[in-house]
N, C-alpha and C positions, 0 to 999 in steps of 0.2 A: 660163545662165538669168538674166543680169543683164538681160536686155530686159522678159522676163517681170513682173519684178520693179519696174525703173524703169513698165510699163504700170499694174501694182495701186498703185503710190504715187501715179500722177497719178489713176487712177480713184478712188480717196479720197481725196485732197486738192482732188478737183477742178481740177486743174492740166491744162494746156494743152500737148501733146505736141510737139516737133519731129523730124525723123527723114525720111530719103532714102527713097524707094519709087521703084522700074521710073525711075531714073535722076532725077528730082525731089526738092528740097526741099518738105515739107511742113508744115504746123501743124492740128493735129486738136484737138479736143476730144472724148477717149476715153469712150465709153458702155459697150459691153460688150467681155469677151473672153474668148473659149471656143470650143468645136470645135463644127465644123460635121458633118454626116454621113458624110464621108468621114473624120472624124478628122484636121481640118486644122485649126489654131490660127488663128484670125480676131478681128481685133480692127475692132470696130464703131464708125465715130466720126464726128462732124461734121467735114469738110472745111474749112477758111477758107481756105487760099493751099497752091497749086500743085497742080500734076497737071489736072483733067479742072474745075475749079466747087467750087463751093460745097454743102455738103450733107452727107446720110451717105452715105458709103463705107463698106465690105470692105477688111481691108487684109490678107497674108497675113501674118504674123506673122515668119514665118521669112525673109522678105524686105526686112523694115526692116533698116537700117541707121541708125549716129549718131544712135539714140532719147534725148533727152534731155526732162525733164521743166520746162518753162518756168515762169517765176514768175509769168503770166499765168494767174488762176483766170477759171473761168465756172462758170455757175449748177447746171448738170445737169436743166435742164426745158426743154430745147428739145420744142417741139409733136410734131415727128413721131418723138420718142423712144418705140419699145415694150419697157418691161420682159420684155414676154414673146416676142419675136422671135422666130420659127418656123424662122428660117435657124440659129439654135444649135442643133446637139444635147445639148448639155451648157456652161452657161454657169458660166464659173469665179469673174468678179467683174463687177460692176456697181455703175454709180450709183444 
């Protein structure tokens, strides 16, 4: 559960995520994470570098790797942040 755990620290500290996905180095800025309908651990974040652009992403939780929490904060009011995001069935933490 130490992924879990390093996600809720950077979601309140507002801190800046790094962490391998589907074979890429990444750097997000973590918004939500909670389960989706199927009961699958998703963590909701702005993309800045590597994998697909820029933006928010779905990331599957269980499939990060080398999640490390950077000393790079940001703000937590990016525009097309929805607190209430309809893709969670059940949101665990948020900014």
């Amino acid at each position: 559960m130490a992924v879990i755990n390093t996600i809720y620290e950077a979601i309140g500290d507002r801190r800046v995520l790094a962490f391998s996905y589907k074979g890429k180095d990444r750097t997000v800025e973590p918004y939500i994470v909670g389960y989706d309908d199927k009961s699958k651990l998703v963590l909701s974040a702005v993309q800045l570098s590597g994998g697909s652009g820029v933006g928010f992403r779905s990331f599957d939780v269980d499939a990060l790797s080398a999640v490390e929490k950077t000393e790079r904060r940001f703000s937590g009011t990016h525009p097309d942040y929805n607190p209430n995001d309809p893709y969670f069935a059940r949101i665990l933490r948020q900014v």
